[in-house]
Phi, psi and omega in degrees: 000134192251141186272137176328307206271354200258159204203137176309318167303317185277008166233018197023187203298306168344266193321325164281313181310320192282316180281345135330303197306306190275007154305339181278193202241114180274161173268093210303004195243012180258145169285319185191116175286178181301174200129283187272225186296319175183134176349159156218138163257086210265143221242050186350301206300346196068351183225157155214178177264133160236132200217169173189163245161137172217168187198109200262114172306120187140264195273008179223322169203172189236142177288329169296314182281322185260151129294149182289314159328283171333313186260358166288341233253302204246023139273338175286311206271349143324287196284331173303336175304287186275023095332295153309315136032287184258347184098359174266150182263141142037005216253026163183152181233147151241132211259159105260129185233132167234126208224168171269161187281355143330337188307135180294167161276324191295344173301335196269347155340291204277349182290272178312328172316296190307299178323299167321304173282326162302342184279318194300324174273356215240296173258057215290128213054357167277142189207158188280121184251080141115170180180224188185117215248102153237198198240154162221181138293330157272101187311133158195133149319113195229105174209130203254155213199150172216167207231175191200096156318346185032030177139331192250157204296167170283145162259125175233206207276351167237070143270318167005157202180123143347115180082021174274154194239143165264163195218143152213139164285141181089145169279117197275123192163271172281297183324306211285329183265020185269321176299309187328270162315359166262298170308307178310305197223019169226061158213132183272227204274357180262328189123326160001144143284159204205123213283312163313312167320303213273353174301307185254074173262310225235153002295347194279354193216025180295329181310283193299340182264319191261000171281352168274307191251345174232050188319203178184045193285194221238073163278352143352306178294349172290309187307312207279328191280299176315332202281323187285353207087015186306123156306275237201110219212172167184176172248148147283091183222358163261359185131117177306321185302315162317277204291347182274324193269350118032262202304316186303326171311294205285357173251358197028068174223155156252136151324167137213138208244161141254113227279327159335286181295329190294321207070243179264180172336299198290336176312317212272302194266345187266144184281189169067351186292001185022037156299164159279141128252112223232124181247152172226170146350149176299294205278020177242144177289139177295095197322176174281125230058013121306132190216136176303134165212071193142178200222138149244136184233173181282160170150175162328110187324118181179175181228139112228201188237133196041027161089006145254162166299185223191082178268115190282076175289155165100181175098194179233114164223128191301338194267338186283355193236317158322097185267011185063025164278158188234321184046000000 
C-alpha cells in the first residue's frame, strides 16, 4: 500500500520503478519487457507504425481538471489514435514521465493505472515495454506508441481521390465543448483552474467532460478502414476542419464537407476528438461507425464546406494558440 507521504525523491528511481512496473500493462507483442536497456518487439509484418506525443502541463493539460488516471487513460488513446490512423492495431507503448520530486507516488500510481485500462479498453494487448523517469518542474508525459500494419499497405492522408466519399469515425465536438466549460465554469474567482469547480460539472456534462479529458476514440476502426478500402485516413485531433484542409493538402484534392452531416460548429473548429477521418472509393460500402459527411472533388487543394471555401480557424496549434500561461 502505498503511503500519502512517499514522493519519488523519498523513494528513488529503483524503487518507484519496482512499485510501477507491475501496475502496466504488458504488451502481448514483447519479446523482452521493461527491465533491461530496451524492449524487443515483434514485428511479424517485417515493418511497424511508429508515432510519439506528449503532453505538457500547461498547454496540454491542468492538475487541476486530470486526475492522474485521467491523464494515463488519454496519453495511451492520443497515440493509440494515430496508430490506428495508418489502418495499424496497436501493439506496444514506451512511457516517459518527467516530473518534480515532490511528485506523491501514489500519483504516479494512478498514472500508470489510466494506462493500463486505457490500453486494456481502446486496444486490448498493447502494453508498456519500457520507458524513463526524470526529473522538472514541469510535469510532462511523453509517450511513444507502435503498430503492426499485419500484411498491409498503410493508409496515409494523400490517397484521396476525385469522387471519393468522406467519412468519419467518432464523436465530433465533445472534447472542444468539454474545454469550453472547464474555462468557463471550472475556475475560480481569479480564473484559475480549479478542482472544485470544475467537480461540479458533473453528472451534468460527464459526457463532455470525459470526452475531454478522458477520450476513447474508436481505435478499432483504423484496422476496419483499411480493411474497407480506405484511400486516405488521419486522426482528428487539432479540428476537423484544420486537419480535413491537412489531409486535402497531401492529396492535392478539396474536401468538401457538409455542414448538415457535420453538425455543429465546434464539430468544424474543435480540437481533440481523436476521431477518424477516412475518404474510401463512391462504390465501397462504409466499414462500421463510419458515417458520410463529404466529398472529394477536384480543385486547388483547400476544404470546404457546402461548396464554399472554409477557413479553418479554431482547432489547435501549440505555437499559434500558447499564450505561455500554465493556471
Amino acid at each position: 500500500m502505498t503511503h500519502p507521504d512517499e514522493t519519488l525523491a523519498s523513494l528513488g528511481e529503483s524503487a518507484v520503478l519496482r512499485r510501477i512496473f507491475p501496475r502496466l500493462p504488458d504488451a502481448a507483442s514483447a519479446l523482452l519487457g521493461p527491465g533491461d536497456d530496451a524492449a524487443v518487439v515483434a514485428a511479424p509484418d517485417g515493418r511497424f507504425v511508429v508515432t510519439t506525443d506528449t503532453l505538457v502541463h500547461g498547454p496540454d493539460f491542468r492538475m487541476a481538471w486530470s486526475s492522474p488516471y485521467q491523464l494515463g487513460w488519454k496519453a495511451a488513446a492520443s497515440n493509440l489514435a494515430d496508430v490506428a490512423a495508418m489502418g495499424a492495431r496497436p501493439t506496444a507503448l514506451v512511457v516517459a514521465l518527467v516530473a518534480p520530486t515532490a511528485t506523491g507516488v501514489h500519483w504516479l500510481e494512478g498514472l500508470a493505472d489510466g494506462l493500463r485500462e486505457g490500453c486494456a479498453a481502446l486496444a486490448p494487448g498493447c502494453g508498456v515495454v519500457g520507458g524513463d523517469l526524470s526529473v522538472s518542474e514541469q510535469l510532462t508525459i511523453a509517450v511513444t506508441a507502435f503498430g503492426d500494419l499485419e500484411g498491409r499497405p498503410p493508409v496515409l492522408r494523400s490517397g484521396a481521390r476525385a469522387g471519393d466519399v468522406v467519412a468519419v469515425c467518432g464523436e465530433l465536438g465533445l472534447a472542444a465543448r468539454g474545454l469550453e466549460l472547464l474555462f468557463a465554469r471550472g475556475v475560480d474567482a481569479a480564473g484559475a483552474p480549479d478542482a472544485v469547480a470544475a467537480a461540479s460539472l458533473r453528472p451534468a456534462f460527464d459526457r463532455e467532460l470525459d470526452a475531454q479529458l478522458a477520450p476513447s476514440p474508436p481505435i478499432g476502426a483504423g484496422v476496419r478502414a483499411a480493411l474497407g478500402g480506405a484511400t486516405a485516413m488521419m486522426d482528428v485531433s487539432d479540428g476537423l476542419a484544420l486537419d480535413g484542409r491537412r489531409l486535402a493538402e497531401a492529396s492535392g484534392v478539396v474536401l468538401d464537407l457538409s455542414s448538415e452531416a457535420v453538425g455543429s460548429p465546434l464539430a468544424l473548429t474543435g480540437g481533440e476528438d481523436h476521431a477518424l477521418l477516412a475518404t474510401f472509393p463512391a462504390d465501397a460500402a462504409l466499414p462500421s461507425g463510419f458515417s458520410p459527411i463529404g466529398r472529394v472533388l477536384v480543385g486547388t487543394p483547400s476544404l470546404h464546406v457546402d461548396g464554399r471555401p472554409f477557413d479553418p480557424r479554431g482547432g489547435w496549434d501549440p505555437y499559434a494558440d500558447w499564450d505561455g500561461g500554465v493556471g
